[in-house]
C-alpha positions as CSV (number, residue, x, y, z in Angstrom):
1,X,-14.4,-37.8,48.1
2,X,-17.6,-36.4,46.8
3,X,-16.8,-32.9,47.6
4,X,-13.4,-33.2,45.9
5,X,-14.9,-34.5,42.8
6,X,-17.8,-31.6,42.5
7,X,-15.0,-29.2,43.3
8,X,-12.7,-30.5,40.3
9,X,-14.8,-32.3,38.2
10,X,-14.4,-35.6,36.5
11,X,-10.6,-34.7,36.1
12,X,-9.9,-35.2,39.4
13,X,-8.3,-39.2,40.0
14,X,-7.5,-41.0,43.3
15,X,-4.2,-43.0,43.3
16,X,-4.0,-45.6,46.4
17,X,-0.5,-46.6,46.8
18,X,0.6,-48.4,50.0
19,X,2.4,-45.4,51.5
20,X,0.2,-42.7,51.0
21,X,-2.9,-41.1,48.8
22,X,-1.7,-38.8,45.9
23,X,-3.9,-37.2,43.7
24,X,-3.1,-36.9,40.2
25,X,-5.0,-34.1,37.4
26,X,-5.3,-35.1,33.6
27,X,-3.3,-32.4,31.4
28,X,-5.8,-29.6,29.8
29,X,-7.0,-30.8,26.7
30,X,-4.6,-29.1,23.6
31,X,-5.6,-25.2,22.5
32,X,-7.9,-25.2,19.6
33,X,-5.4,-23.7,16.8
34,X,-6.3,-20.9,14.9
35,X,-7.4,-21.5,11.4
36,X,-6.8,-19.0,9.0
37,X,-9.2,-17.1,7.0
38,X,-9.9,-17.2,3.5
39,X,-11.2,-13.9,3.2
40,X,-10.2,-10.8,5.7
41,X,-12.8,-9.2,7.5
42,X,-12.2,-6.1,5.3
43,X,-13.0,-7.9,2.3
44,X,-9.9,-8.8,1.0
45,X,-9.1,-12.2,-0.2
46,X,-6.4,-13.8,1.4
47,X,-4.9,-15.4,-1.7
48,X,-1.8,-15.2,-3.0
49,X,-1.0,-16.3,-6.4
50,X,2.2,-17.3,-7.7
51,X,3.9,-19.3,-10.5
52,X,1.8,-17.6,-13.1
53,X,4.7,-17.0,-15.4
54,X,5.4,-13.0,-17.2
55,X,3.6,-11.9,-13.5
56,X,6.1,-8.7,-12.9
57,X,5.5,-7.7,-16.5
58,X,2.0,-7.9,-16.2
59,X,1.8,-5.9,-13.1
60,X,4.5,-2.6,-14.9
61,X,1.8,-2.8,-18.0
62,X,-0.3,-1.7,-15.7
63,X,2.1,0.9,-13.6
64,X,-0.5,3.5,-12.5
65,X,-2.8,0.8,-10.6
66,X,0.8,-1.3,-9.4
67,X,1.6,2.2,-7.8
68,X,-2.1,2.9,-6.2
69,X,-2.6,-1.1,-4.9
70,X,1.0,-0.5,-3.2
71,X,1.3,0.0,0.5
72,X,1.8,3.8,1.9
73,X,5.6,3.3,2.9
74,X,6.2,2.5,-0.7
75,X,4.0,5.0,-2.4
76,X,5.5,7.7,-0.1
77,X,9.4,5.9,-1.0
78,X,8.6,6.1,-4.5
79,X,7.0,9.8,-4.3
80,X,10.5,11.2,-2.7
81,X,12.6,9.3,-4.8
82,X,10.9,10.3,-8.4
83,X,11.0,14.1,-7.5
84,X,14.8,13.9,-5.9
85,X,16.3,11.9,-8.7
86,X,14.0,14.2,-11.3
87,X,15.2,17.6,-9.7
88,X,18.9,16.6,-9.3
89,X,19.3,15.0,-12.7
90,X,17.7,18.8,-14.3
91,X,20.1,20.7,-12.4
92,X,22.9,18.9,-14.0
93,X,21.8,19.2,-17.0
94,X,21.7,23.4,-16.2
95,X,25.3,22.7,-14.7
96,X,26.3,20.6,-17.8
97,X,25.2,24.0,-20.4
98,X,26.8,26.5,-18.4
99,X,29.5,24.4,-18.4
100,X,29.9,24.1,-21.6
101,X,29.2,27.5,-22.4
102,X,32.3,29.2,-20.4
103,X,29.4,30.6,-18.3
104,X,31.5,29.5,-14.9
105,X,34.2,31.4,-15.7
106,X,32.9,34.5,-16.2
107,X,30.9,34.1,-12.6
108,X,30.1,37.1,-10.6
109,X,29.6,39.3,-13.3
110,X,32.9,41.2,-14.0
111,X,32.5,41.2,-17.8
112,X,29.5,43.2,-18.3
113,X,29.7,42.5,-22.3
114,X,29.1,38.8,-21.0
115,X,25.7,37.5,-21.6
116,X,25.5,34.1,-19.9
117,X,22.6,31.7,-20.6
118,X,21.5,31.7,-17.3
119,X,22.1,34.9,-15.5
120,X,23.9,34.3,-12.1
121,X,24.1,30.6,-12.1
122,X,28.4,29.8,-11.6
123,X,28.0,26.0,-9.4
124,X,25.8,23.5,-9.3
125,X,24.1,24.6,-6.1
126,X,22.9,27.9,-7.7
127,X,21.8,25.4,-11.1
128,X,20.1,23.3,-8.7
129,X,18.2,26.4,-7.0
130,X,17.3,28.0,-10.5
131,X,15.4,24.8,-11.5
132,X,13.8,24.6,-7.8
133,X,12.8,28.0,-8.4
134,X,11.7,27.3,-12.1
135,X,9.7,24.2,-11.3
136,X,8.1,25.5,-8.7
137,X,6.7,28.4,-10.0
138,X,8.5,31.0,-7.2
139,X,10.6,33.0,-9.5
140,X,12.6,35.1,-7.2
141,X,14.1,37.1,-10.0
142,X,17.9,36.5,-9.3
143,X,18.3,34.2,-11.7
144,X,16.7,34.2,-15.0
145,X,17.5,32.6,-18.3
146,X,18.5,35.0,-20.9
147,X,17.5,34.8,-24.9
148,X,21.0,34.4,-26.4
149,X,20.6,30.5,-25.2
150,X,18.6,28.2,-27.6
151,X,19.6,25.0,-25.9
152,X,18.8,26.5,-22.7
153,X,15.0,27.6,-23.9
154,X,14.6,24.2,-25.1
155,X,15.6,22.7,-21.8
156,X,13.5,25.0,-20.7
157,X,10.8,23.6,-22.9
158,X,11.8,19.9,-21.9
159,X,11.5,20.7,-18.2
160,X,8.0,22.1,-18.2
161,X,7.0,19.4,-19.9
162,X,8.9,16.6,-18.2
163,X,7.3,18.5,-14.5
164,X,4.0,18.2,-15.9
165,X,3.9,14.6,-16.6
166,X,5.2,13.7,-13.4
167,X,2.9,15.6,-11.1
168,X,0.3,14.6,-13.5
169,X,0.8,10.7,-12.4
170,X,2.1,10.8,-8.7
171,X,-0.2,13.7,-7.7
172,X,-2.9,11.5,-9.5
173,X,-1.6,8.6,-7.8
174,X,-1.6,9.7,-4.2
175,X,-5.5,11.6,-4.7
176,X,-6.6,7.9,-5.7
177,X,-5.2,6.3,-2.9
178,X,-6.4,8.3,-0.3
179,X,-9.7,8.7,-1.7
180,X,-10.4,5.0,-1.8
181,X,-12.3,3.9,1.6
182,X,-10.3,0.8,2.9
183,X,-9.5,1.9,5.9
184,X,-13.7,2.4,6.3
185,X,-13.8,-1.0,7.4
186,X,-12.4,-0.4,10.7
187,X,-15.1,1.0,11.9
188,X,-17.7,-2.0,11.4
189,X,-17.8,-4.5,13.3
190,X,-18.5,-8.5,13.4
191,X,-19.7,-11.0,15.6
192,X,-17.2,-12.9,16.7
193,X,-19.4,-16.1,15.8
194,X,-21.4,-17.2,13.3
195,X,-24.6,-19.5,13.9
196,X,-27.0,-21.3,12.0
197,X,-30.8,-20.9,13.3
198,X,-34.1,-21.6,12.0
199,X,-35.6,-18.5,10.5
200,X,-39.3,-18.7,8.3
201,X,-39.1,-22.5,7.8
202,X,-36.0,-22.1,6.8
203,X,-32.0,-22.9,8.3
204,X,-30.4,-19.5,7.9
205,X,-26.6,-18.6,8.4
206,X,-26.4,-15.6,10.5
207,X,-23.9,-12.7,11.9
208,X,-24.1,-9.4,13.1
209,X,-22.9,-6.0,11.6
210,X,-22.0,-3.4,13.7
211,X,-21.1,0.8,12.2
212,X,-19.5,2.6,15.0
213,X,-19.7,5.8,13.3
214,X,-22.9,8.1,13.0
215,X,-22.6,8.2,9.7
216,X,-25.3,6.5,7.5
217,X,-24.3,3.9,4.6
218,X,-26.1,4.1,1.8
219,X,-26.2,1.2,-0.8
220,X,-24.2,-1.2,1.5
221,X,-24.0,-4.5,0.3
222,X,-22.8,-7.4,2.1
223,X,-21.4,-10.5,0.4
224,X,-20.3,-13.8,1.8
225,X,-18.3,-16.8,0.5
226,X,-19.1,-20.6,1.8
227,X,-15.9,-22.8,1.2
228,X,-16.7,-26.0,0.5
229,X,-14.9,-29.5,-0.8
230,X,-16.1,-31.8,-3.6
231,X,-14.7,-35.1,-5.2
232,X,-14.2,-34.5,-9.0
233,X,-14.9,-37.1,-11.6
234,X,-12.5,-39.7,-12.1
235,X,-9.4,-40.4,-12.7
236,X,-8.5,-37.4,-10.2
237,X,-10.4,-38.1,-7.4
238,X,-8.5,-35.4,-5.2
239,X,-10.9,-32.9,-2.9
240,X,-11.0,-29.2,-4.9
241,X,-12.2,-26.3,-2.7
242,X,-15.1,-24.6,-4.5
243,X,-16.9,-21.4,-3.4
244,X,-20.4,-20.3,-3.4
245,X,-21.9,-16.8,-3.1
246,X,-25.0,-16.5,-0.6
């Protein structure tokens, strides 16, 4: 009996029935459940806030941060769809003048009296390759835009325009994301417990910080956040979390 108990512990039980001796075991005590954290070990607050009223309008009055504090996947969505929809909406617009101008039924250059407005543009894949060559500066000389076509030189005008703005603010976009160093944090480490010791007459909260890289930091700062619970004044009564910086 003795041995039994050192070798299981106080859990072990002895049942005496009148047939035989059984032994019973008490079930495990329950797994301590996860609490979740306020804030992430990378420093970001788990908070999500909601019910604020006007919150998508607030967040497109500020597009250009919206775009940066986005994930990758949708930043790299929203990067392919601006440039397709930009480049095939353009080329229509070079279809929709030579169009309009006869210039597709004079193609391949028969009438040599013709002057179209773009030279050697007769479909809308050789509009849609002008402007790809156009916009991206390659130029192969084929086809060209001639000077008897006003609306084509302001279109021209418009395009340039138009290309700059929008590498302007998704090449700005994209430079900004991947220069900011979130992903630094994956490379510094934490205790995996916290504990509270006497240090110089004092009780003192401490954890270890671990940088896996070689790399020195300079100016690191560490701040933490103690969640706490208070009773307000009456007539609320009702426990509000409050938090202190250490």
């Amino acid at each position: 009996m003795a041995t039994l108990r050192r070798t299981f512990g106080e859990d072990y039980q002895v049942v005496n029935t009148t047939s035989k001796a059984t032994t019973t075991f008490s079930p495990p005590p329950p797994a301590k459940k996860k609490r979740q954290r306020f804030v992430e070990k990378n420093g970001r607050c788990n908070v999500q806030h909601g019910n604020l009223g006007g919150e998508t309008s607030r967040y497109i009055s500020d597009l250009f941060t919206t775009l940066v504090d986005l994930k990758w996947r949708w930043n790299m969505l929203i990067f392919i769809l601006t440039y397709t929809v930009a480049w095939l909406v353009m080329a229509s617009m070079w279809w929709i003048i030579a169009y309009i101008r006869g210039d597709l039924n004079h193609a391949g250059g028969h009438d040599a009296s013709y002057t179209p407005c773009v030279a050697n543009v007769y479909n809308f894949p050789s509009a849609f390759l002008f402007f790809i060559e156009t916009e991206a500066t390659i130029g192969y000389g084929y086809r060209y835009i001639t000077e008897k076509c006003p609306e084509g030189i302001i279109l021209f005008l418009f395009q340039s325009l138009l290309g700059s703005i929008v590498d302007a603010f998704l090449i700005g976009c994209m430079f900004i994301k991947m220069s900011q160093p979130k992903k630094r944090a994956e490379t510094l480490m934490f205790s995996q417990d916290a504990v509270i010791s006497q240090r110089d007459g004092r009780l003192c909260l401490m954890f270890r910080v671990g940088n896996l890289r070689n790399s020195h930091m300079v100016s690191a700062q560490i701040r933490c956040k103690l969640i706490k619970g208070y009773i307000t004044l009456p007539p609320a009564g009702l426990p509000v979390p409050g938090d202190s910086r250490l």
